[in-house]
N, CA, C and O atoms as a DFTB+ gen file, in Angstrom:
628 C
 N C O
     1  1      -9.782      21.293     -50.558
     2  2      -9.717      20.573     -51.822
     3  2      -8.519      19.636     -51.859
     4  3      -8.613      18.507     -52.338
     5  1      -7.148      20.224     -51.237
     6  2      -5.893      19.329     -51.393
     7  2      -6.098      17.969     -50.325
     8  3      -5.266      17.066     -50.419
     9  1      -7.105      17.853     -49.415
    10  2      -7.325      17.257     -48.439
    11  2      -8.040      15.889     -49.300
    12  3      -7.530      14.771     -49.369
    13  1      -8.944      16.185     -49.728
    14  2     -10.049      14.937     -51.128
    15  2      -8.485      14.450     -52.175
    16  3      -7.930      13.367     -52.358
    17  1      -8.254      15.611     -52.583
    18  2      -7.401      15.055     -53.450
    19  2      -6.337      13.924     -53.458
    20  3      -5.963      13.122     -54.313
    21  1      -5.931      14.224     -51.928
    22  2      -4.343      13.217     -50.823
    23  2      -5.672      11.984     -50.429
    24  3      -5.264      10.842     -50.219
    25  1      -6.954      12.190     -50.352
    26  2      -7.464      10.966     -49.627
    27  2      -7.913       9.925     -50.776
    28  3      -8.050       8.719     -50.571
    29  1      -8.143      10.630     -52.139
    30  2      -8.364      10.276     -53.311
    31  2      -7.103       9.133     -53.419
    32  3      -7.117       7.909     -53.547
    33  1      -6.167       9.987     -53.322
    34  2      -5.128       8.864     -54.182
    35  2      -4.339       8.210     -53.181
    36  3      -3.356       7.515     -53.439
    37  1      -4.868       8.488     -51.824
    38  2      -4.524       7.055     -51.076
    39  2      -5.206       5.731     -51.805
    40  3      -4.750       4.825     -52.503
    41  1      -6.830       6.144     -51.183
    42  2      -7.380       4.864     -51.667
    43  2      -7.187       4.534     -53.531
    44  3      -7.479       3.382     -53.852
    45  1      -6.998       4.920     -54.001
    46  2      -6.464       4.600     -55.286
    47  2      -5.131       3.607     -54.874
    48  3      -4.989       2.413     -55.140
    49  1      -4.336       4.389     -54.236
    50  2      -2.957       3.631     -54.262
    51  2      -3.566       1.958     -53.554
    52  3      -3.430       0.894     -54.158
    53  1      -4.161       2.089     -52.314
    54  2      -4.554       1.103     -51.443
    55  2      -4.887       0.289     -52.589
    56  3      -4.132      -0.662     -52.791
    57  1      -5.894       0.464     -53.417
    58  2      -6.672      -0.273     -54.297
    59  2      -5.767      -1.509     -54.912
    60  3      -5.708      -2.735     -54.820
    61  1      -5.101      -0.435     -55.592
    62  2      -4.231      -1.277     -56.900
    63  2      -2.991      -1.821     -55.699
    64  3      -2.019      -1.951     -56.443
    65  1      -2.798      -1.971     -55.140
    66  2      -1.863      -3.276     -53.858
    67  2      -2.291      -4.547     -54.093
    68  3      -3.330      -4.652     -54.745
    69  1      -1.850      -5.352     -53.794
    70  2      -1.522      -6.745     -54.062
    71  2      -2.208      -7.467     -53.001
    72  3      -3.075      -8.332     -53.127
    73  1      -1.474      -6.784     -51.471
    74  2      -1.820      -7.045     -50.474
    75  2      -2.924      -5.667     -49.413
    76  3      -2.518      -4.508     -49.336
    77  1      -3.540      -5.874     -49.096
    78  2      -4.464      -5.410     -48.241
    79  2      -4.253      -5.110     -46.587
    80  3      -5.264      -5.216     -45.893
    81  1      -2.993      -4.742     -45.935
    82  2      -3.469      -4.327     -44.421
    83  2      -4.708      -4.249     -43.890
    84  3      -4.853      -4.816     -42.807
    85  1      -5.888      -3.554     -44.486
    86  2      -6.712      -3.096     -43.483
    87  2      -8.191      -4.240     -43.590
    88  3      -9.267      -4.124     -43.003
    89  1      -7.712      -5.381     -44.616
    90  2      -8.529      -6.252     -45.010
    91  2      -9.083      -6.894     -44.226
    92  3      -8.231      -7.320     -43.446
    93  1     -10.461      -7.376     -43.842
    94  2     -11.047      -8.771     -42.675
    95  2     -10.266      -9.697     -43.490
    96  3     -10.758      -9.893     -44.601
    97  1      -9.281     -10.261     -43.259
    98  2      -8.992     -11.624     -44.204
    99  2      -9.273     -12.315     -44.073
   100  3      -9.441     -13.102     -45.004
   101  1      -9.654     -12.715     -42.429
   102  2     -10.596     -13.935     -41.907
   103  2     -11.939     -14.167     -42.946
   104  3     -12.168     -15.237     -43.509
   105  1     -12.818     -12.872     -43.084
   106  2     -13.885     -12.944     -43.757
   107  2     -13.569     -13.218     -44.957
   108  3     -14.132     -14.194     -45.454
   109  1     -12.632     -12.493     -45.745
   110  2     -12.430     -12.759     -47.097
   111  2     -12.279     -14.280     -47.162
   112  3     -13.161     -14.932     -47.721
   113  1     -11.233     -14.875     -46.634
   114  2     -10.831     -16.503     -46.560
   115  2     -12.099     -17.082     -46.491
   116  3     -12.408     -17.881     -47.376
   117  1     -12.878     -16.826     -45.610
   118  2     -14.070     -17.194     -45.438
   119  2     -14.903     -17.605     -46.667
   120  3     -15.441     -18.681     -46.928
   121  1     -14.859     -16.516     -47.307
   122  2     -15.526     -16.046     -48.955
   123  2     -14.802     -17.177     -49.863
   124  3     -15.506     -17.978     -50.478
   125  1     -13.934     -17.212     -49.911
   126  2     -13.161     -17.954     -50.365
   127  2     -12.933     -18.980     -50.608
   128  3     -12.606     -19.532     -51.659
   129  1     -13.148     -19.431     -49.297
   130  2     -13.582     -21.331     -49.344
   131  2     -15.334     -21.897     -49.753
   132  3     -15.835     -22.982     -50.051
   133  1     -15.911     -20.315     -49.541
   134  2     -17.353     -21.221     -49.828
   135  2     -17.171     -20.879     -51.735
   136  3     -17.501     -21.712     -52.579
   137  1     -16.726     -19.824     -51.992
   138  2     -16.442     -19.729     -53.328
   139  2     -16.080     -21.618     -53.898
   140  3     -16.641     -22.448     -54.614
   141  1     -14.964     -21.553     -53.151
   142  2     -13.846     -23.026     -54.006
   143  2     -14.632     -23.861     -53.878
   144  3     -14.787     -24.599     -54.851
   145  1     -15.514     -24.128     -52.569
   146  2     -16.486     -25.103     -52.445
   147  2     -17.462     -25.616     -54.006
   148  3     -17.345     -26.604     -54.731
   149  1     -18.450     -24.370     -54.054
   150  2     -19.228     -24.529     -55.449
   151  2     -18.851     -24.475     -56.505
   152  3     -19.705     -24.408     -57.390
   153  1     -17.250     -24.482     -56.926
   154  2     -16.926     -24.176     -57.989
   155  2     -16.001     -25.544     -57.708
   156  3     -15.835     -26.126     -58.780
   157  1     -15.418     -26.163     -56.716
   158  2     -15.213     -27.562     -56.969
   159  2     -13.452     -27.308     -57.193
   160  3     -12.654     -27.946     -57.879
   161  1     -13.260     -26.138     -56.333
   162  2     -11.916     -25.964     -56.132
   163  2     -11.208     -25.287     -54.977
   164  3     -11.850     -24.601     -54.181
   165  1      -9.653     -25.498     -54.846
   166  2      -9.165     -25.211     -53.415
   167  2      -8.850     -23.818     -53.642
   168  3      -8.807     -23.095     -54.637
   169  1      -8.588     -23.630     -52.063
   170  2      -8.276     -21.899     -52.064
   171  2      -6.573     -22.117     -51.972
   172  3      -5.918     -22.995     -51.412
   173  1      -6.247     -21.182     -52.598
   174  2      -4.864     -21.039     -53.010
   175  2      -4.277     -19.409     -51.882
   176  3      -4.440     -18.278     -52.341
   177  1      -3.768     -19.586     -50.761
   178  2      -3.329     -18.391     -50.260
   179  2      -1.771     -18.387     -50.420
   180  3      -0.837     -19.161     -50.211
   181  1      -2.040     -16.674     -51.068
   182  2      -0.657     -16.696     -50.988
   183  2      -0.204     -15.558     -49.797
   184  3      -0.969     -14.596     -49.716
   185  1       0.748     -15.566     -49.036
   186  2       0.745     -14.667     -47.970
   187  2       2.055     -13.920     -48.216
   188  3       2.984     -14.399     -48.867
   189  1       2.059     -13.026     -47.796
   190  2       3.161     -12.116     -47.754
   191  2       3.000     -10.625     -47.811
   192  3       2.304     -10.032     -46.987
   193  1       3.855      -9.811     -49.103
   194  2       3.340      -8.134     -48.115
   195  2       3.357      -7.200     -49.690
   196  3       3.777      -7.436     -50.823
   197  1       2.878      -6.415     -49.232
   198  2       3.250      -5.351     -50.984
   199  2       4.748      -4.680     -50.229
   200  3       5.052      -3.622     -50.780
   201  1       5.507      -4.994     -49.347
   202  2       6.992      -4.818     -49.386
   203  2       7.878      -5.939     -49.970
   204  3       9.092      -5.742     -49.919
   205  1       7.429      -7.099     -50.521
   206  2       7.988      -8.700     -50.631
   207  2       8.291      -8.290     -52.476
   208  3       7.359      -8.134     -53.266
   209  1       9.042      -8.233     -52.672
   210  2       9.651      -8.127     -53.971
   211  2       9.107      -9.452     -54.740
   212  3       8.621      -9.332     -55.865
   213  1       9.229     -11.059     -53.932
   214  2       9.392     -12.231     -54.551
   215  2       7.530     -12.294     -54.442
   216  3       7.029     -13.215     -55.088
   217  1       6.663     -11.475     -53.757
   218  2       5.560     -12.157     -53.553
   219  2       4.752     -10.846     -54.846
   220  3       3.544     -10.907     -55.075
   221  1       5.439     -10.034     -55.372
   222  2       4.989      -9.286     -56.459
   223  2       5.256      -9.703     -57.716
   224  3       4.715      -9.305     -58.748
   225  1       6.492     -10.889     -57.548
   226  2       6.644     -11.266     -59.037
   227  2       6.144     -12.464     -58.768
   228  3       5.951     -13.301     -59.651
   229  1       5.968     -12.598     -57.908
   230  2       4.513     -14.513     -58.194
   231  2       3.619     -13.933     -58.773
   232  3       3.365     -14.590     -59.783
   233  1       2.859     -12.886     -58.697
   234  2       1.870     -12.739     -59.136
   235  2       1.546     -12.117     -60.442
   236  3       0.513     -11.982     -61.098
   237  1       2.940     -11.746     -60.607
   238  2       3.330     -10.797     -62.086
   239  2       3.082     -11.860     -62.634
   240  3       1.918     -11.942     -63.026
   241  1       3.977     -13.082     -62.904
   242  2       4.187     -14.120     -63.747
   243  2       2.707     -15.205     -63.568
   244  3       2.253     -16.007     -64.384
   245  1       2.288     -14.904     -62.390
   246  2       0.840     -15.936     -62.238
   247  2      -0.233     -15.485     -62.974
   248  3      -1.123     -16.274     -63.293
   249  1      -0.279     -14.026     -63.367
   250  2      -1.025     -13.688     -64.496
   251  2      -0.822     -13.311     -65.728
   252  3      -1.580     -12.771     -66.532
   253  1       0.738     -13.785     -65.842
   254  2       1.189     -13.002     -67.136
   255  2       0.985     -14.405     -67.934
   256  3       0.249     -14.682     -68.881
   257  1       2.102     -15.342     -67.045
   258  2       1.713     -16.733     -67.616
   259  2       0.790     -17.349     -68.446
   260  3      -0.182     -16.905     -67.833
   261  1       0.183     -18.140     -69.516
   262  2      -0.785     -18.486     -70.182
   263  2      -1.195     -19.771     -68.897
   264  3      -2.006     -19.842     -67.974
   265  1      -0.418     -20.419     -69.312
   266  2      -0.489     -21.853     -68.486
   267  2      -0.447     -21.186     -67.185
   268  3      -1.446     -21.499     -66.537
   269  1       0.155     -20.564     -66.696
   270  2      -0.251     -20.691     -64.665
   271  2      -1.243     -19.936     -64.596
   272  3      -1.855     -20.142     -63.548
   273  1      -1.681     -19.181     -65.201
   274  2      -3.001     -18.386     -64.593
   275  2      -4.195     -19.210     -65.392
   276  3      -5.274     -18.787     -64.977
   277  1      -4.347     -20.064     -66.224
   278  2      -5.390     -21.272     -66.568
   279  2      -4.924     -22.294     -65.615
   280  3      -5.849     -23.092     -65.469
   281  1      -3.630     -22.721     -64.707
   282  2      -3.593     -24.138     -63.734
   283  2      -3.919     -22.936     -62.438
   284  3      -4.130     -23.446     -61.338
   285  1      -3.966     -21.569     -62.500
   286  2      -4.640     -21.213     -60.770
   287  2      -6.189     -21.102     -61.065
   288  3      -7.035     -21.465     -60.249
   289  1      -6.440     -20.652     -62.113
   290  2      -7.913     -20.326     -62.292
   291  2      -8.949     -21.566     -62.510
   292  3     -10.103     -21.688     -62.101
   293  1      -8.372     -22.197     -63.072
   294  2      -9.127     -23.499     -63.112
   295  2      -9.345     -24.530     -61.999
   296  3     -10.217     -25.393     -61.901
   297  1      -7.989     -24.115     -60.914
   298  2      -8.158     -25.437     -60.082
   299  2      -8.566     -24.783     -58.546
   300  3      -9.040     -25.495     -57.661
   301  1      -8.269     -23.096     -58.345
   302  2      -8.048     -22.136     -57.504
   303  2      -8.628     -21.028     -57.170
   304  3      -8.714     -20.048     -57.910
   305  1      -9.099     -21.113     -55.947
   306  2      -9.613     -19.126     -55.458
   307  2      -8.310     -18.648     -54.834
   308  3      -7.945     -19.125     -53.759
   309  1      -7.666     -17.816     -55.404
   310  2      -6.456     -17.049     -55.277
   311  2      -6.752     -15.773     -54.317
   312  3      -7.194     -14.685     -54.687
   313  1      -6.367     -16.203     -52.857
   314  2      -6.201     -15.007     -52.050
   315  2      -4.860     -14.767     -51.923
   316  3      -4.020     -15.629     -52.182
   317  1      -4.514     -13.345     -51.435
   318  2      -3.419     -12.477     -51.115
   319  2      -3.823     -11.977     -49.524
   320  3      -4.422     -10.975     -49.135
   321  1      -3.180     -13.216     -48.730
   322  2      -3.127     -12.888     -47.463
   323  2      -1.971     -11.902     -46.582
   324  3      -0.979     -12.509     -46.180
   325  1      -2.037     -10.852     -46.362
   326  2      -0.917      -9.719     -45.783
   327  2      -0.416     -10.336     -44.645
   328  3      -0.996     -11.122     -43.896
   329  1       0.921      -9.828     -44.578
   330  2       1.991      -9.940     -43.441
   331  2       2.396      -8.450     -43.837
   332  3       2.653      -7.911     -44.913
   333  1       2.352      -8.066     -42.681
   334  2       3.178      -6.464     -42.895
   335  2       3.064      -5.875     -41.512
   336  3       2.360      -6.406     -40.653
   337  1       3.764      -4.765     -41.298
   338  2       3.697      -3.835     -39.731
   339  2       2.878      -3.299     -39.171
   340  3       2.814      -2.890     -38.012
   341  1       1.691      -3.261     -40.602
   342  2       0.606      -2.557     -40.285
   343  2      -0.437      -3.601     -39.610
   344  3      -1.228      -3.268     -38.727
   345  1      -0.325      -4.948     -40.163
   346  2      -1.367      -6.354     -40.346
   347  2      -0.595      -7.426     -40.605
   348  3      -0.085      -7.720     -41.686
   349  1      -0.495      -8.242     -39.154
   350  2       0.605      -9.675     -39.208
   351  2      -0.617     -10.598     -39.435
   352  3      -0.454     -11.616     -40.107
   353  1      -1.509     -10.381     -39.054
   354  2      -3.036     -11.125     -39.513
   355  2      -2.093     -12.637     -38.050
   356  3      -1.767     -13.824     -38.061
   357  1      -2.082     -11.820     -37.383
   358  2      -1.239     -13.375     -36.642
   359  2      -1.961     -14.127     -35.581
   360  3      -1.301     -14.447     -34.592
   361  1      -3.534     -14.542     -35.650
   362  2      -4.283     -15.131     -35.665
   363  2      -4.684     -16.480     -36.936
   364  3      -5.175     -17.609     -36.955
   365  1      -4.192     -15.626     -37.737
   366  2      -4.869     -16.313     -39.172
   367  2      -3.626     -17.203     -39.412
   368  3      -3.870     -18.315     -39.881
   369  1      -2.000     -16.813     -39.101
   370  2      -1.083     -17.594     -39.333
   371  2      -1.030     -18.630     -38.368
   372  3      -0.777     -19.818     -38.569
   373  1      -1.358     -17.925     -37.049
   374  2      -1.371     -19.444     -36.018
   375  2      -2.314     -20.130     -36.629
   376  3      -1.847     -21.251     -36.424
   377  1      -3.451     -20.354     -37.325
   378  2      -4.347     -21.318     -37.799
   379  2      -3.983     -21.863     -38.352
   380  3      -4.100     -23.088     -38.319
   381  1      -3.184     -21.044     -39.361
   382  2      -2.704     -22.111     -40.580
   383  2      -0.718     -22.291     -40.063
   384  3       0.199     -21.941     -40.805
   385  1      -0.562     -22.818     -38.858
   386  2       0.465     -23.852     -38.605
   387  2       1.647     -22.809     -39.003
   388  3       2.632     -23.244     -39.601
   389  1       1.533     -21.241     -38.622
   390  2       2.800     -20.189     -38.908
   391  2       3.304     -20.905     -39.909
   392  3       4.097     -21.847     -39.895
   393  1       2.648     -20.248     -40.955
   394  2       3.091     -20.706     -42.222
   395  2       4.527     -19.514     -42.494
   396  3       5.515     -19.926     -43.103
   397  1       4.480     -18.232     -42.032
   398  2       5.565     -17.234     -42.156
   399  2       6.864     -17.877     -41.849
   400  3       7.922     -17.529     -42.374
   401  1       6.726     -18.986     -40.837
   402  2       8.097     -19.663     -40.688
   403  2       9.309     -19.614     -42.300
   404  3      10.419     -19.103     -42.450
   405  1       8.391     -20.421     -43.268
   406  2       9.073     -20.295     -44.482
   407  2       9.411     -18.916     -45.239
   408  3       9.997     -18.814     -46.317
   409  1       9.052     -18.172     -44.662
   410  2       8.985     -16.871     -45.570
   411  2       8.357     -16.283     -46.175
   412  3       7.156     -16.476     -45.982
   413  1       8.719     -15.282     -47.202
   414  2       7.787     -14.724     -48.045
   415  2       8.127     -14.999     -49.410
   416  3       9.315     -15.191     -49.671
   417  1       6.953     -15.065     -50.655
   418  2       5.906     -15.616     -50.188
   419  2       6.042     -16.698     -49.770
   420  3       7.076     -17.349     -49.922
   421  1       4.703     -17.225     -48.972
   422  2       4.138     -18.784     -48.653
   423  2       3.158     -19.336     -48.992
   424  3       2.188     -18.659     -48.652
   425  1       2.903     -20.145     -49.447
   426  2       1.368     -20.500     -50.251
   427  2       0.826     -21.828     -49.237
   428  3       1.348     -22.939     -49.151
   429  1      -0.174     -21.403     -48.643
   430  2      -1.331     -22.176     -47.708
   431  2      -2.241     -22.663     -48.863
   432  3      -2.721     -21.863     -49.666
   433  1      -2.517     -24.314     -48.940
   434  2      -3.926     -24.511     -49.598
   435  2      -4.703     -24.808     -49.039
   436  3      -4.230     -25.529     -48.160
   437  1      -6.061     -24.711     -48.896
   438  2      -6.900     -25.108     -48.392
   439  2      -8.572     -25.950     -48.749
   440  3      -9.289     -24.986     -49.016
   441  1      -9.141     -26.779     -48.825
   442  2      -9.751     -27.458     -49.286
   443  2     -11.432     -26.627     -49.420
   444  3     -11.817     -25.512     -49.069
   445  1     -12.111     -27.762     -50.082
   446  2     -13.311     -26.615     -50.107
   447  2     -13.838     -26.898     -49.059
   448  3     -15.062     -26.808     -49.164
   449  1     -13.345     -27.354     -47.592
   450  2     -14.103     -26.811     -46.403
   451  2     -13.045     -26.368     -45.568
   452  3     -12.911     -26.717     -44.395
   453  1     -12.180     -25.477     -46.277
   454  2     -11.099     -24.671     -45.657
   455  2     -10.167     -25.109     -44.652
   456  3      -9.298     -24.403     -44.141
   457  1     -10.472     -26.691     -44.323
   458  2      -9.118     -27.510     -44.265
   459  2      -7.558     -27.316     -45.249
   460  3      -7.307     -27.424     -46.450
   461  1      -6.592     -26.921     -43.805
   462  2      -5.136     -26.880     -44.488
   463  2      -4.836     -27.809     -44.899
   464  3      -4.926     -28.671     -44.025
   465  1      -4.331     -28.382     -46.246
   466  2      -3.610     -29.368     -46.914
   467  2      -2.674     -29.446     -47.478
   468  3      -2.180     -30.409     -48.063
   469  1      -2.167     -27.924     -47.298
   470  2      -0.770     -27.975     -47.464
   471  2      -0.130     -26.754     -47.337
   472  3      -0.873     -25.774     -47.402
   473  1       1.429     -26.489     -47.121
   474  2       1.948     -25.219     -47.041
   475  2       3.488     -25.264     -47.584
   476  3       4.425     -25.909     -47.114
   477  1       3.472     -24.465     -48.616
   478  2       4.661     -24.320     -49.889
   479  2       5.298     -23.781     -49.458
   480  3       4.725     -22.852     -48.889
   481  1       7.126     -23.740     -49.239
   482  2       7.412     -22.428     -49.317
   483  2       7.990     -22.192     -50.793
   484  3       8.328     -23.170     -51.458
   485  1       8.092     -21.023     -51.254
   486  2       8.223     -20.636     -52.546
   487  2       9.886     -20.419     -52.976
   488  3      10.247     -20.055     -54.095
   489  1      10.823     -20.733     -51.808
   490  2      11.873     -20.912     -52.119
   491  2      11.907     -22.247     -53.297
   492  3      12.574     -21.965     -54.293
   493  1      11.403     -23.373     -53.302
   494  2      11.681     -24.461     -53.816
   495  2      10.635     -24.407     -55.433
   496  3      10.285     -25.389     -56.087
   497  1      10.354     -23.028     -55.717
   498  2      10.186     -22.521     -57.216
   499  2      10.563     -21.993     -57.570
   500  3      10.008     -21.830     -58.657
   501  1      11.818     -21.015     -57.415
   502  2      12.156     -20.024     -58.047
   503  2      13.015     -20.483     -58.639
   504  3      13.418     -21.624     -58.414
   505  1      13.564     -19.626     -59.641
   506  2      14.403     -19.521     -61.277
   507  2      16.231     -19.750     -61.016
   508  3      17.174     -20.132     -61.709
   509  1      15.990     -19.157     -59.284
   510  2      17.748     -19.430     -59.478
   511  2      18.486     -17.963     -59.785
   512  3      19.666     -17.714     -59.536
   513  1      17.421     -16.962     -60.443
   514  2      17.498     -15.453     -60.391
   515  2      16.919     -14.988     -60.389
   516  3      17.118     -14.696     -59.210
   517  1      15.406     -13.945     -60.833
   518  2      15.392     -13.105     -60.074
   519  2      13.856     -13.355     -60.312
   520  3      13.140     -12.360     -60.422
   521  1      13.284     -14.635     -60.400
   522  2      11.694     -14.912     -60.660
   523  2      11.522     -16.347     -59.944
   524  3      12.234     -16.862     -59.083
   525  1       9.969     -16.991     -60.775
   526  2       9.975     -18.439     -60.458
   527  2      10.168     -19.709     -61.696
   528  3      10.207     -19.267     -62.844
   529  1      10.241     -20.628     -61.606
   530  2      10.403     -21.478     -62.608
   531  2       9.300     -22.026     -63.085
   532  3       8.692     -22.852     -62.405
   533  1       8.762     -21.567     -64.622
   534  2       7.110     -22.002     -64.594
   535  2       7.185     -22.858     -64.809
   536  3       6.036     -22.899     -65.250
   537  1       7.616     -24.077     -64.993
   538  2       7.586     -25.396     -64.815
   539  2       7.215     -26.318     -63.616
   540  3       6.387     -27.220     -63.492
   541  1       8.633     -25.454     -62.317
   542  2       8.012     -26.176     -61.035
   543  2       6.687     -25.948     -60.462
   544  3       5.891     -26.760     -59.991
   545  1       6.597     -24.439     -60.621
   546  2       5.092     -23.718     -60.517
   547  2       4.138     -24.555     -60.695
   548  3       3.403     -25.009     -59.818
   549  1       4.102     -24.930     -62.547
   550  2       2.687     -25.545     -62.753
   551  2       3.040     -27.155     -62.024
   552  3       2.071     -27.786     -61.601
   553  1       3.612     -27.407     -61.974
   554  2       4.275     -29.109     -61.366
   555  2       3.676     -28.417     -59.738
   556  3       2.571     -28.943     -59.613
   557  1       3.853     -27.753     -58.833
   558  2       3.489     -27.509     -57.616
   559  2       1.766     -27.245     -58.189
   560  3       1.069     -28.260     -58.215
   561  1       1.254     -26.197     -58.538
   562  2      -0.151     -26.192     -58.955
   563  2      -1.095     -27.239     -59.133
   564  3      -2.239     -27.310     -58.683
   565  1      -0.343     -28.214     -59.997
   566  2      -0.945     -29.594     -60.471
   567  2      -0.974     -30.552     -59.685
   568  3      -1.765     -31.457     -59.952
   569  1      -0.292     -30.639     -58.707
   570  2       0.087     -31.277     -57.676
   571  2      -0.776     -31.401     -56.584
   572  3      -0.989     -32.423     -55.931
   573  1      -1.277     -30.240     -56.424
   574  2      -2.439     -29.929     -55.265
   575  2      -3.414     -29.358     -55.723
   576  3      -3.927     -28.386     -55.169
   577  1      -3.727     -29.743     -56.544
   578  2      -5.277     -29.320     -57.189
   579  2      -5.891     -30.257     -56.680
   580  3      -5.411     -31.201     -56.053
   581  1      -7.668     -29.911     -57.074
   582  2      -8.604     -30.795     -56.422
   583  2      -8.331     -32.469     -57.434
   584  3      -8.325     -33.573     -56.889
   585  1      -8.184     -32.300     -58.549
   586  2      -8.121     -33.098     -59.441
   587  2      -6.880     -34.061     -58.685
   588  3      -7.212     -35.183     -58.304
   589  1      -5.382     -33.578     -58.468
   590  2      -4.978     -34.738     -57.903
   591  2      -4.983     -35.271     -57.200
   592  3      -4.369     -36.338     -57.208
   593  1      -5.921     -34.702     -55.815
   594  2      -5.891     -34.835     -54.586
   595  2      -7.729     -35.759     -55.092
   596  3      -8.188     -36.101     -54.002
   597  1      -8.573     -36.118     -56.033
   598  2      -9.752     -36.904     -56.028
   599  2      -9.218     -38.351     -55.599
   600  3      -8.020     -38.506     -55.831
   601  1      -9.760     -39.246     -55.121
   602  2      -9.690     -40.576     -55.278
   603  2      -9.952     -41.384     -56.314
   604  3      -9.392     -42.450     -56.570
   605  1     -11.196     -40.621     -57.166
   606  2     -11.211     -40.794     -58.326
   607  2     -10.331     -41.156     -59.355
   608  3     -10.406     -42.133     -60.099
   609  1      -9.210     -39.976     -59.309
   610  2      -8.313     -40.106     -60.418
   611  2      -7.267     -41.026     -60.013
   612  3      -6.191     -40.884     -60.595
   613  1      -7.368     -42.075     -59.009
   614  2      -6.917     -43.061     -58.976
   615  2      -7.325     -44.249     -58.349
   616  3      -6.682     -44.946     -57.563
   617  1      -8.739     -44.442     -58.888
   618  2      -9.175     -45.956     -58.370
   619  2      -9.345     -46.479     -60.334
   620  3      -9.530     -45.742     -61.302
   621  1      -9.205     -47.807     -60.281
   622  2      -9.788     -48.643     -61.522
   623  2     -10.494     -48.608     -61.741
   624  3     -11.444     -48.898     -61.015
   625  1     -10.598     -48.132     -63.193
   626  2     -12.461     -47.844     -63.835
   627  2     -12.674     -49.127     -64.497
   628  3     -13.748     -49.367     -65.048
């Protein structure tokens, strides 16, 4: 019985993580871009580890936020790509141009045919103490959305 119980509240614990070790992330990413595709938005990865202190409060504030979780949801498929001891996923970082170079977190975007178009490091948002600055945030968000990146929104109508 104590055996169900310890395997119970692993996967419980696993669950509620941020980040995923034992995840296909390839596949998920995969999911991801055909998601952003039909919905007419980029995939937003953020990479790092459920040991990353700074990559638990991006996400605290990315959903606590009013405004950043309406500028990720609206413009974004929000993956949580792992770096950790268990899963460097270090296939998936050589693809996307060792984005870990910058640290943790790092935010990879990718287009809706999962073309890299860009890679953040998240040093150049934070507060200066012990979060991020939702200002630069939504200014980085807005920035690389599909909307600013249309040609549209800048040819003469």
């Amino acid at each position: 019985m104590a055996i169900v119980v310890i395997s119970f509240t692993n996967l419980f614990a696993q669950e509620n993580k941020l980040y995923n070790p034992v995840a296909n992330a390839a596949a998920d990413i995969d999911t991801a871009i055909k998601k952003a595709a039909v919905e007419n938005k980029f995939v937003l990865i953020q990479a790092g580890g459920n040991w990353c202190s700074w990559c638990l409060e991006f996400a605290r504030l990315g959903k606590s936020d009013r405004q950043l979780d309406s500028a990720i949801n609206s413009s974004f498929v929000w993956y949580h790509l792992n770096y950790s001891k268990e899963n460097t996923n270090e296939a998936l970082f050589a693809k996307y141009g060792y984005a870990q170079r910058f640290g943790f977190p790092v935010f990879i975007i990718l287009d809706g045919k999962g073309q890299r178009i860009h890679t953040q490091s998240s040093e150049y948002l934070e507060d200066g103490k012990k979060s991020y600055d939702q200002k630069k945030v939504l200014t980085f968000l807005e920035q690389w959305s599909p909307k600013a990146l249309a040609p549209a929104t800048y040819t003469k109508q």
